[in-house]
TITOR-447693 format. One record per residue (C-alpha): x, y, z negated; residue number from 1. Coordinates in nm, 4 decimals. Layout:
N
          X          Y          Z     n
          X          Y          Z   NUM
...
This chain:
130
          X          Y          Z     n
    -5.1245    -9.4401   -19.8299     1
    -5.0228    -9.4424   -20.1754     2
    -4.8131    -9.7175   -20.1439     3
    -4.6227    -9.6044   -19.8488     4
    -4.5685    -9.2793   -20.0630     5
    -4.4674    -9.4760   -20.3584     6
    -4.2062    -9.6216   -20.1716     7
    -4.0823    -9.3340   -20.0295     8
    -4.0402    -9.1935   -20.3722     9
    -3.8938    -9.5256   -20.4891    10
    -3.6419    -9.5021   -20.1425    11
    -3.5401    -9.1306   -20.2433    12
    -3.4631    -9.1966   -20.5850    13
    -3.2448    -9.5134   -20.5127    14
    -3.0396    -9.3584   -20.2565    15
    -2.9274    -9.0710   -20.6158    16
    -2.7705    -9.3854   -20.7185    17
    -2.4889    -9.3613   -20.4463    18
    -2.4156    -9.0046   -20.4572    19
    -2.0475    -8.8876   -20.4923    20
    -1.9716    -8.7680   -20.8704    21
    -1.5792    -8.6997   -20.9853    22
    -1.5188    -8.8016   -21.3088    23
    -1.3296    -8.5005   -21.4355    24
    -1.1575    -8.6431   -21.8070    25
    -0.8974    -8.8112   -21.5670    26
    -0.6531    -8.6415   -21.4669    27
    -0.3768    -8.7284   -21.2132    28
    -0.3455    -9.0982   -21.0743    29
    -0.3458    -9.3683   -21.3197    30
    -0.2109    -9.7280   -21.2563    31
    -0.0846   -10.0587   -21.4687    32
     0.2272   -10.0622   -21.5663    33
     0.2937   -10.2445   -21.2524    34
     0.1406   -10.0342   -21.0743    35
     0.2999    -9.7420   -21.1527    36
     0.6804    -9.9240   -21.0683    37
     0.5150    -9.9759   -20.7082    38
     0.4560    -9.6260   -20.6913    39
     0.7920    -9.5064   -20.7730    40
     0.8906    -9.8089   -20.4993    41
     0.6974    -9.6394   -20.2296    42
     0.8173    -9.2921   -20.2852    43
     1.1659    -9.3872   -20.2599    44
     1.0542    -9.5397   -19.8937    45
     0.9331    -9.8783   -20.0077    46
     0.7142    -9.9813   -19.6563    47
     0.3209    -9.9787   -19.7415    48
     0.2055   -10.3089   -19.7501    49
    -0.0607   -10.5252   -19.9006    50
     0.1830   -10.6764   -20.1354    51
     0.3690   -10.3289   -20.2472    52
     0.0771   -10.0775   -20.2147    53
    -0.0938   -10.1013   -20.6088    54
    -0.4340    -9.9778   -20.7085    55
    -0.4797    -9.6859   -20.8137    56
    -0.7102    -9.5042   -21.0539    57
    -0.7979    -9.1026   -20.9946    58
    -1.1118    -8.8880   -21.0641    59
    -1.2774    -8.9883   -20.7511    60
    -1.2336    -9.3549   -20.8372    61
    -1.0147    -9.6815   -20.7693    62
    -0.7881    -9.6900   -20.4248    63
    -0.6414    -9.9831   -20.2878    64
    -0.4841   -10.1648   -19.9851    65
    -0.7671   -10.3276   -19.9108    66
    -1.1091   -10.0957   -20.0491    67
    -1.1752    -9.9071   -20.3546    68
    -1.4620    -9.7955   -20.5637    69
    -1.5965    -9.4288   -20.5884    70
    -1.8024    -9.2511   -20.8809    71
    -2.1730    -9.2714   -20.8168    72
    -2.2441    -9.1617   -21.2058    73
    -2.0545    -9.1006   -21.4755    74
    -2.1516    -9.0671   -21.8690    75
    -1.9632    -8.9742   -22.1482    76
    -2.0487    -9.2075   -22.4847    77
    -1.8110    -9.0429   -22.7155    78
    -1.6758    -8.7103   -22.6107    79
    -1.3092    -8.7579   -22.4949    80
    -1.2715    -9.0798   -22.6023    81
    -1.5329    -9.3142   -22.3986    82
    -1.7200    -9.2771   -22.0620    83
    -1.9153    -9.5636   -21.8449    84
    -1.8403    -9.4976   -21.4671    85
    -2.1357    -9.6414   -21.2134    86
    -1.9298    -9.6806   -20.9267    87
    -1.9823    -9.8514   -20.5117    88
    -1.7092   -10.0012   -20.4318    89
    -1.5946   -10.1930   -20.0612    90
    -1.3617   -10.4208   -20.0810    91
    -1.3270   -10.5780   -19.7617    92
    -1.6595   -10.7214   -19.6546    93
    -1.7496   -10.7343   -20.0129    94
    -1.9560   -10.4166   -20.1935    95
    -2.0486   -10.4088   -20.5090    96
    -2.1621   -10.1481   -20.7788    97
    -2.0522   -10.2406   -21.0976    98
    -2.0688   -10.0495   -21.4357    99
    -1.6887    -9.9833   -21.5601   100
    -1.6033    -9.8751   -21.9171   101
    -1.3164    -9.6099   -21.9433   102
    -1.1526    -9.5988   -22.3452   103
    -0.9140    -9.3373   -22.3860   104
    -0.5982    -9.4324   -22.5927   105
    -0.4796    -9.2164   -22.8941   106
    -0.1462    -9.1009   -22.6317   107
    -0.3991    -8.9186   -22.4006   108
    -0.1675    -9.0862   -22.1243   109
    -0.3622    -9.4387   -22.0615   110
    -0.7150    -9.5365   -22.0411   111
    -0.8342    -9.9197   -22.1059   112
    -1.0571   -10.0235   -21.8302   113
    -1.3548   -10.3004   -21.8971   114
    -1.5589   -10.3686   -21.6032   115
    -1.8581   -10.5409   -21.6958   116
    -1.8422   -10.9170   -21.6846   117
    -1.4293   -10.8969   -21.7754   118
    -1.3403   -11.0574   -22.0506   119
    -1.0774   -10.8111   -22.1409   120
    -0.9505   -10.4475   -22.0361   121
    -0.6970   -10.3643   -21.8195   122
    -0.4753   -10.0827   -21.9192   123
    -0.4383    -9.7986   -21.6697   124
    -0.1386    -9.5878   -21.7170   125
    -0.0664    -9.1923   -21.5967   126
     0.1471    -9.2173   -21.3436   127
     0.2030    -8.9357   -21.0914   128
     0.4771    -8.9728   -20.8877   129
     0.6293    -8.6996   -20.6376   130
């Protein structure tokens, strides 16, 4: 009985893991530099498509043609300047939960973005387009 009660517990606890969380230090939608030119593209009635539609950073998490990743936890390391975002992501058939590092840059306008495993960031630029 204590086992089965354990693992209940253990079940519970787990399932925390995947709960939504918005990570509220960004602000507005966030893309490479690339990214951000598709943007523009598609709001001057470039046709969505897997090869024009970029991915996208917000406070919920990463959006893309083909999945996108969502906040499960987020921490902040050094306030306004670094977080760590636990995030489940889908892309395709493929879902993960990797650990992302966001660094702020000095502008305020651009976050570098390390997921674990990366060799190097990838810079995330503000964005919004009307």
């Amino acid at each position: 009985m204590r086992i089965l009660i354990a693992m209940l517990v253990l079940c519970a606890s787990s399932l925390s893991v995947f709960a939504k969380e918005t990570a509220t230090f960004i602000e507005g939608t966030y893309a490479t530099a690339e990214g951000c030119s598709m943007l523009k593209k598609l709001a001057n009635g470039t046709a969505r498509t897997i090869s024009t539609v970029p991915d996208t950073l917000d406070k919920n998490g990463f959006h893309g043609w083909e999945g996108g990743c969502e906040f499960t936890k987020v921490f902040e390391h050094m306030p306004g300047k670094v977080w760590t975002g636990l995030m489940y992501c889908v892309e395709g058939a493929k879902v993960s939960a990797p650990n992302i590092v966001f660094v702020r840059d000095e502008d305020d306008n651009s976050f570098e973005v390390l997921q674990a495993g990366e060799d190097s960031p990838e810079v995330f630029r503000r964005c919004d387009v009307k």
